[in-house]
C-alpha positions in Angstrom: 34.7 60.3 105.5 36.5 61.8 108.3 40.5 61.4 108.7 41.3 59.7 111.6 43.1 61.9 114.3 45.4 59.4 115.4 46.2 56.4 113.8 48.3 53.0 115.3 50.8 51.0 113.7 48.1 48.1 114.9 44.9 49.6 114.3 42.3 47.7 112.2 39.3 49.7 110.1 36.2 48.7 110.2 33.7 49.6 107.6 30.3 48.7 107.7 28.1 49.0 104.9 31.1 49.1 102.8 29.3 48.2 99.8 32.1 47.9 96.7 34.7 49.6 98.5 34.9 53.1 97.8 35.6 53.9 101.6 38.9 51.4 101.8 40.4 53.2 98.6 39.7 56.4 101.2 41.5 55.2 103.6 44.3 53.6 101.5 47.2 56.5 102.2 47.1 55.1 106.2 47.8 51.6 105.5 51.0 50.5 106.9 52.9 47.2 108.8 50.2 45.6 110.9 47.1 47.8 110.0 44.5 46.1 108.5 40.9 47.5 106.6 37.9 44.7 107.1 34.7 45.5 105.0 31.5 44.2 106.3 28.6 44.2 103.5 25.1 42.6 103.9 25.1 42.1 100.1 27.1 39.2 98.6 27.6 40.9 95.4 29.3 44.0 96.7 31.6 41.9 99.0 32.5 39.7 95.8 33.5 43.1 93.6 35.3 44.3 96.9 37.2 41.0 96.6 37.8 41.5 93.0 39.3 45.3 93.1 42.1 44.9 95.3 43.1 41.4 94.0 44.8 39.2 96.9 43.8 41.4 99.7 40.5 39.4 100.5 37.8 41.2 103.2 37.0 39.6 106.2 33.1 39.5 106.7 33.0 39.1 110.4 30.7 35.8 111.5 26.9 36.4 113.4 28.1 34.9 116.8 31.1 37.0 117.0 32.3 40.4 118.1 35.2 42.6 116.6 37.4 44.7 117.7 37.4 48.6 116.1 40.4 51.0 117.5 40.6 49.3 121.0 36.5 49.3 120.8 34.5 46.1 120.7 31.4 46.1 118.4 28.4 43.6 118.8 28.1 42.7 115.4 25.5 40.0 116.1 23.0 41.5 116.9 22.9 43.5 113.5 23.5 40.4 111.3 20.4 39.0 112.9 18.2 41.5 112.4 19.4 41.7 108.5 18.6 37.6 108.9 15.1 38.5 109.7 14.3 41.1 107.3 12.1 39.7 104.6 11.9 42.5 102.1 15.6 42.9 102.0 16.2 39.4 101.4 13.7 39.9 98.1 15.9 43.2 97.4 18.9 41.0 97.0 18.2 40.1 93.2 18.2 43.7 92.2 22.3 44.1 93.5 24.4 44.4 90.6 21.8 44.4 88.1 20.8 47.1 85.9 18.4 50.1 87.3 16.3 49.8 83.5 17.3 50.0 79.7 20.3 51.9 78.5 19.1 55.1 77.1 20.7 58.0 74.7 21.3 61.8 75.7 18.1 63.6 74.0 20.8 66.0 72.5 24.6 66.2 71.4 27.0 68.2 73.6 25.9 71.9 72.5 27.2 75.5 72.7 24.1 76.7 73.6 23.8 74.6 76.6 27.1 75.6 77.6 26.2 78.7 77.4 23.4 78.7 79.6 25.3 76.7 82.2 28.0 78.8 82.1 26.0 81.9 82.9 24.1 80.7 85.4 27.1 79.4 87.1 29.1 82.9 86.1 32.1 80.3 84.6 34.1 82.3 82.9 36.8 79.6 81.5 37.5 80.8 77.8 37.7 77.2 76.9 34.2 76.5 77.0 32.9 79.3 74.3 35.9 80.9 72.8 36.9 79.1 70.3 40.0 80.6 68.7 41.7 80.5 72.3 40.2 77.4 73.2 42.4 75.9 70.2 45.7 77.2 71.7 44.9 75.2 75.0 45.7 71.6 75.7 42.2 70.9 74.5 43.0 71.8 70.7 39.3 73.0 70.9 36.2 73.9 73.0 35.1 71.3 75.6 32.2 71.7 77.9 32.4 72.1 81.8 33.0 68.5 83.4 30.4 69.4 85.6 27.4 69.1 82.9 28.0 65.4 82.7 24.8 64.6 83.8 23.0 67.1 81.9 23.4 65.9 78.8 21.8 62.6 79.3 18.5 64.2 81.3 15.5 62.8 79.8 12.9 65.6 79.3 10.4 65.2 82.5 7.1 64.2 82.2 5.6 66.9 85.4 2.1 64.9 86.1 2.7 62.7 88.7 6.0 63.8 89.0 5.6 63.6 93.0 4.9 60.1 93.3 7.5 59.0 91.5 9.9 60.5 93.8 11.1 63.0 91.2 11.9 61.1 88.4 11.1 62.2 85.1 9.5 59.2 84.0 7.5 55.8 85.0 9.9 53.9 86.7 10.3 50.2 85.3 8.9 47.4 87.2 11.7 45.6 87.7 13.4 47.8 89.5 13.7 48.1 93.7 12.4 50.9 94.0 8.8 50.4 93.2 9.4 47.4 95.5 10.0 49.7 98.4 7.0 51.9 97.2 4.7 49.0 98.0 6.1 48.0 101.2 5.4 51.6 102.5 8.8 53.1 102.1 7.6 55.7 100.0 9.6 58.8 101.0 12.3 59.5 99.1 15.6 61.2 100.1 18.9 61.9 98.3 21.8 61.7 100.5 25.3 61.1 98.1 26.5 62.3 94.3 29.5 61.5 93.3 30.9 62.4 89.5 33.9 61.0 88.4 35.2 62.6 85.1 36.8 60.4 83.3 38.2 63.1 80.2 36.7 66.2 78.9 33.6 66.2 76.2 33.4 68.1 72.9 30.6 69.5 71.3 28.8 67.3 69.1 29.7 64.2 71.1 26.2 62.4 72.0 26.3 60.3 75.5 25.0 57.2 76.2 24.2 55.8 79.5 24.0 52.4 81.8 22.7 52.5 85.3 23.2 49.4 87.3 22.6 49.2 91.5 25.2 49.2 93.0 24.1 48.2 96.6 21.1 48.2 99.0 21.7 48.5 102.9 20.1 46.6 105.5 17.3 48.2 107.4 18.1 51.3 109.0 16.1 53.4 111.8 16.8 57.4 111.2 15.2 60.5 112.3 13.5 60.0 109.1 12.3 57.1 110.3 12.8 53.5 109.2 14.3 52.7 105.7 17.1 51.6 103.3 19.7 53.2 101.0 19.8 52.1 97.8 23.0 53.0 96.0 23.2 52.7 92.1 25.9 53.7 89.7 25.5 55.4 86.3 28.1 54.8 83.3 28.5 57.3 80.8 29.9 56.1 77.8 31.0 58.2 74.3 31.0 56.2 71.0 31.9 53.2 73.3 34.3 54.9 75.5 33.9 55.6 79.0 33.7 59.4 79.8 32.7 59.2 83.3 30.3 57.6 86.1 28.3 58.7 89.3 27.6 57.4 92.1 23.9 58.5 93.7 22.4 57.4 96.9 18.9 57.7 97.9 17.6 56.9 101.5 13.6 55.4 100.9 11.9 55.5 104.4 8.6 54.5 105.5 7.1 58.0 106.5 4.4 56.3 109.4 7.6 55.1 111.0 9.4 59.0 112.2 9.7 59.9 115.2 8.5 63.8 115.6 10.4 63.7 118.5 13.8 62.5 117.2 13.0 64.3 113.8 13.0 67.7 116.3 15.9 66.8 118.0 18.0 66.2 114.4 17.1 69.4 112.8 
């Protein structure tokens, strides 16, 4: 998200698409005496855990027959809201919101040296702490710890290669109930990732094993790209340590219909 270059003591921020709010805690060091931040979701359940995290301070979701006003800009909003109205599969998306992506599964392996090892090389890390341990014990840490980074290696299930491609690079079937095979047979069946986020919670240790909960987080109304016609789904992974949460990360795919791109407006984006 960009920084706003000039900011008024009366300015309200819009943000649409705002799912559970990640881009209000963003802009949280400009609020001030008369500025205000208005979310605007198409999912009910990402405006009520918006509602939730910041308590009394409750998001306006602007009404279909009405137009805002963004930084001295008005913004048809109706026009948007009833399109969403009209869209059929998104309406049978909603069910998924805020429900879990599959089963909770169990890192194949314990945090490892040797995988450290490897990651650390290939990366050319050279932070003692990771494989020295008689100066790693003189730390902070009291001990090795492995690179925050790795937090999603260590729960990677091994991939299964055949078929591979159709299931949009996941390493295994995909359960049924589950949007995205829901998209696959409404002809969004491209697959494009557009956001990671990692949030590291503490340090691991060797000999720690990870286990891990993946629940969407939100799914966006229809949206027309140089890609082509699709919608982001958004889920959140929770990474957990003998019951203890050790981090999370947010991922964002973008599943489009491929019959629906424009080769002109694909050349003009790259």
């Amino acid at each position: 998200m960009d920084r706003p270059r000039s900011v008024a003591e009366a300015d309200t921020f819009f943000d649409f698409g705002c799912g559970t709010g990640r881009g209000r805690i963003a802009l949280a060091p400009l609020a001030g005496p008369g500025r205000r931040f208005v979310g605007v979701d198409a999912s009910e359940h990402a405006v009520t855990q918006l509602r939730e995290a910041v308590g009394t301070g409750r998001p306006r979701v602007p009404s279909r027959r009405r137009s805002r006003t963004i930084v001295g800009r008005t913004v048809a909003v109706e026009k948007r809201m009833t399109e969403a109205a009209g869209d059929e599969l998104r309406a049978r998306l909603e069910k998924y919101v805020g429900k879990p992506m599959g089963p909770p599964a169990v890192a194949p392996d314990p945090v490892n040296l040797p995988m450290i090892r490897h990651w650390v090389d290939a990366l050319d890390d050279r932070n003692p702490v990771y494989l020295d341990e008689e100066l790693a014990a003189t730390t902070r840490f009291g001990g090795i710890v492995a690179p925050p980074a790795m937090l999603q290696a260590w729960t990677m299930p091994r991939p299964r290669i055949e078929g591979i491609a159709e299931r949009g690079g996941a390493p295994g079937e995909i359960p049924a109930d589950n949007p995205i095979p829901v998209l696959d047979e409404a002809g969004y069946v491209g697959t494009l990732a557009t956001n990671s986020e990692l949030e590291f919670v503490r340090y691991l240790r060797p000999g720690e094993r990870l286990r891990v909960a993946t629940d969407v987080e939100s799914i966006s109304s229809r949206k027309t790209t140089s890609l082509g016609k699709g919608y982001f789904v958004t889920w959140v992974t929770t990474y957990t340590s003998d019951g203890e949460v050790v981090g999370r990360q947010l991922f964002r795919i973008f599943k489009f219909d491929p019959s629906t791109i424009d080769p002109a407006r694909l050349g003009a984006a790259s």
